[in-house]
Every structure is written in C-alpha cells, then in structure tokens.
VEXPA-622225 format. One record per residue: residue number from 1; x, y, z of N, C-alpha, C in turn. Coordinates in steps of 0.001 Angstrom, whole numbers, plus 500000, padded with zeros to 6 digits. Example, Ala and Ser with C-alpha at 12.3 -4.5 7.8 and 13.67 -1.06 7.14 Angstrom:
<ropas>
[ropa 1; [513190; 494310; 507800]; [512300; 495500; 507800]; [513200; 496700; 507800]]
[ropa 2; [512850; 497750; 507080]; [513670; 498940; 507140]; [512900; 500030; 507870]]
</ropas>
This chain:
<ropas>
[ropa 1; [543223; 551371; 955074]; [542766; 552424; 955938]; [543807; 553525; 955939]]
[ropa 2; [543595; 554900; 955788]; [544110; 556164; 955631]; [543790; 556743; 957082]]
[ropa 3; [544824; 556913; 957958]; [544659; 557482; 959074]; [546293; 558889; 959082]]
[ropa 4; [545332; 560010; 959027]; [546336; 561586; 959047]; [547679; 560705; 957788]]
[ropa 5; [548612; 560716; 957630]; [549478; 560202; 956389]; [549836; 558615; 956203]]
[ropa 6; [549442; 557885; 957328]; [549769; 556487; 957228]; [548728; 555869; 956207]]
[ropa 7; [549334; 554770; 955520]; [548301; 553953; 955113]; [548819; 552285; 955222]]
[ropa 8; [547728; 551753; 955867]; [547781; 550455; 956858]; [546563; 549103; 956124]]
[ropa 9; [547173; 548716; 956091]; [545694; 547111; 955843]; [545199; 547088; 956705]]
[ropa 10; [543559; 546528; 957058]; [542990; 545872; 958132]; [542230; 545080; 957545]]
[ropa 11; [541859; 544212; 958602]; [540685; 542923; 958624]; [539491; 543386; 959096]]
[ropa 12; [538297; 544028; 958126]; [537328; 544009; 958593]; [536197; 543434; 959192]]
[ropa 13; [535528; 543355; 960291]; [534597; 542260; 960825]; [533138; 543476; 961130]]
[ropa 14; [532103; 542598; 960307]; [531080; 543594; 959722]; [530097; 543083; 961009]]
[ropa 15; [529308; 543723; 961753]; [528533; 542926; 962732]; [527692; 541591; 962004]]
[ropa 16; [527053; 540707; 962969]; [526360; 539793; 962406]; [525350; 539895; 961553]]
[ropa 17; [525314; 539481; 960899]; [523973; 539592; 960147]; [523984; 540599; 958416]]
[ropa 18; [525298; 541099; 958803]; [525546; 542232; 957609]; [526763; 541619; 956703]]
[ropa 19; [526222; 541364; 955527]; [527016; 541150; 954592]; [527837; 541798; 953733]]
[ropa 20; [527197; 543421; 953512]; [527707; 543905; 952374]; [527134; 545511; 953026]]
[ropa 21; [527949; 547001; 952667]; [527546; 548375; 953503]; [527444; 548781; 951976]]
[ropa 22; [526076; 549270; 951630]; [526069; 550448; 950290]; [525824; 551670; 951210]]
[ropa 23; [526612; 552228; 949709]; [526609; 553958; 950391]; [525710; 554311; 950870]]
[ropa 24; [525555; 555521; 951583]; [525338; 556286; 952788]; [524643; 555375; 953686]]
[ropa 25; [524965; 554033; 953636]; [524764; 553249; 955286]; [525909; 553883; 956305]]
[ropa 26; [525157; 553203; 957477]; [526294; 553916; 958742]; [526453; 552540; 959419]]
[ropa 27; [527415; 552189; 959629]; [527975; 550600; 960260]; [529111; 550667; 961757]]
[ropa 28; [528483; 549802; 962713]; [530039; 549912; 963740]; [530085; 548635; 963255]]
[ropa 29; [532140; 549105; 962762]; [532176; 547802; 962587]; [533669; 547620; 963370]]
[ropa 30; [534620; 546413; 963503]; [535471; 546093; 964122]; [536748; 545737; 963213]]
[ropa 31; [537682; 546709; 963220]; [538811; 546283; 962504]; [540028; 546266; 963028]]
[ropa 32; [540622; 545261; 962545]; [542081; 544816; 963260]; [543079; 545173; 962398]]
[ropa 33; [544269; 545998; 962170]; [545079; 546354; 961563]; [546230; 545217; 961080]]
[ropa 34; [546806; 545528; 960168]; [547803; 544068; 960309]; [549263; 544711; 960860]]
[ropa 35; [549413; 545918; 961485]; [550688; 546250; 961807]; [549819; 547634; 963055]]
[ropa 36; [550478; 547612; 963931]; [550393; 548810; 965140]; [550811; 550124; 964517]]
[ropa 37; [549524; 550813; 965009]; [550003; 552340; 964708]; [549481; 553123; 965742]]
[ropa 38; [550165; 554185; 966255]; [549478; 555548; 966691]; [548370; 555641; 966425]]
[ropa 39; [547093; 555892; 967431]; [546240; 556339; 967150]; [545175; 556809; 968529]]
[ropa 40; [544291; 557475; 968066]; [543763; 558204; 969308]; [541914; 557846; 968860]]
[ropa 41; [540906; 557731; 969851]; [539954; 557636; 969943]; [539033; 558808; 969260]]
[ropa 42; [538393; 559097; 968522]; [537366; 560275; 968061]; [538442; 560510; 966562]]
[ropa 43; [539279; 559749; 966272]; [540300; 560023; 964736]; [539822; 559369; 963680]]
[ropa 44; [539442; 560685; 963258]; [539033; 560132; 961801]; [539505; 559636; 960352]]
[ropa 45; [539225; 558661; 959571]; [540064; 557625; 958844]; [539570; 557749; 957408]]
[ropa 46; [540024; 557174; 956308]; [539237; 556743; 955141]; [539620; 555364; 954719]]
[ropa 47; [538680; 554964; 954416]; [538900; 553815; 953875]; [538958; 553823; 952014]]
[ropa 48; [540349; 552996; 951695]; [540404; 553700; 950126]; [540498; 552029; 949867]]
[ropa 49; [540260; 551723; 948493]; [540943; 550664; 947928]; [540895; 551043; 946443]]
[ropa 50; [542396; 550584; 945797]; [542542; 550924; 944638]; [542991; 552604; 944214]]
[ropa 51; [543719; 553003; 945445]; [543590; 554603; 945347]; [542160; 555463; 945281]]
[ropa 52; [541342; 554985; 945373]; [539944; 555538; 945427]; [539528; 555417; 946739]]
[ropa 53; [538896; 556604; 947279]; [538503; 556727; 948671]; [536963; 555850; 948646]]
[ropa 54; [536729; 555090; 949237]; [535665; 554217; 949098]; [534557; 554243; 950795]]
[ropa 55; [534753; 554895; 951945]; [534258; 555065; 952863]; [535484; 556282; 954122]]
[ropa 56; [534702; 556367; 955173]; [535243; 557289; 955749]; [534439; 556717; 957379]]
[ropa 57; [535217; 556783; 958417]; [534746; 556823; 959652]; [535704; 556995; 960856]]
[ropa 58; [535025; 557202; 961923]; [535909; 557797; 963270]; [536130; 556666; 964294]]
[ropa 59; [536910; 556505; 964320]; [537882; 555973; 966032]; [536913; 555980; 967197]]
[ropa 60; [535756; 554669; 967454]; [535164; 555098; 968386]; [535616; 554293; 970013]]
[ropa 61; [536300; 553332; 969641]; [537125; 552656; 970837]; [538097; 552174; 970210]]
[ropa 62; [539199; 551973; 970831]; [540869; 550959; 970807]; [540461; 549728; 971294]]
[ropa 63; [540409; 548629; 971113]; [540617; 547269; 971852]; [542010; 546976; 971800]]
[ropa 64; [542769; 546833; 972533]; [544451; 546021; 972809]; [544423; 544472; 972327]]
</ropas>
C-alpha cells in the first residue's frame, strides 16, 4: 500500500463471500498494516505490487 510517500505491507481481508476483485469492481475491504503509520480518514492510497500500481482507494475508517 502507497499512502502520500510511504510504502507499507498489509493483510488484506476481502468481505465474505468475495474471493477475488477484477477491475473496475468497487470493494470495502479491511486492511491491517504490518507496521503503524500516520494516517487520516478520506486519504487516498494505491495499492501496487511488483512496482505496478494494481488498485487505488480512500481511508474510509481507522480501527485501533
């Protein structure tokens, strides 16, 4: 995950029932970072793997 210059791992958790997101689906999904960072609610992210930007979405709640 690419958030403003950081780039961080997370554990994605896809809701039930969803196995797999092809493009232009829209998903809430729940991810847990593996290290704490700064971040603010409505911040928008990309998701890259492999240096390739592979999805994009916004900060819609923090859970602690």
């Amino acid at each position: 995950f690419y958030f403003r210059t950081t780039d961080v791992t997370g554990i994605v958790h896809l809701p039930e029932g969803t196995e797999m997101v092809m493009p232009g689906d829209n998903v809430a999904m729940e991810v847990h970072l593996i290290v704490p960072i700064a971040m603010e609610e409505k911040l928008r992210f990309a998701i890259r793997e492999g240096g390739r930007t592979v999805g994009a979405g916004v900060v819609a709640s923090i859970i602690e």
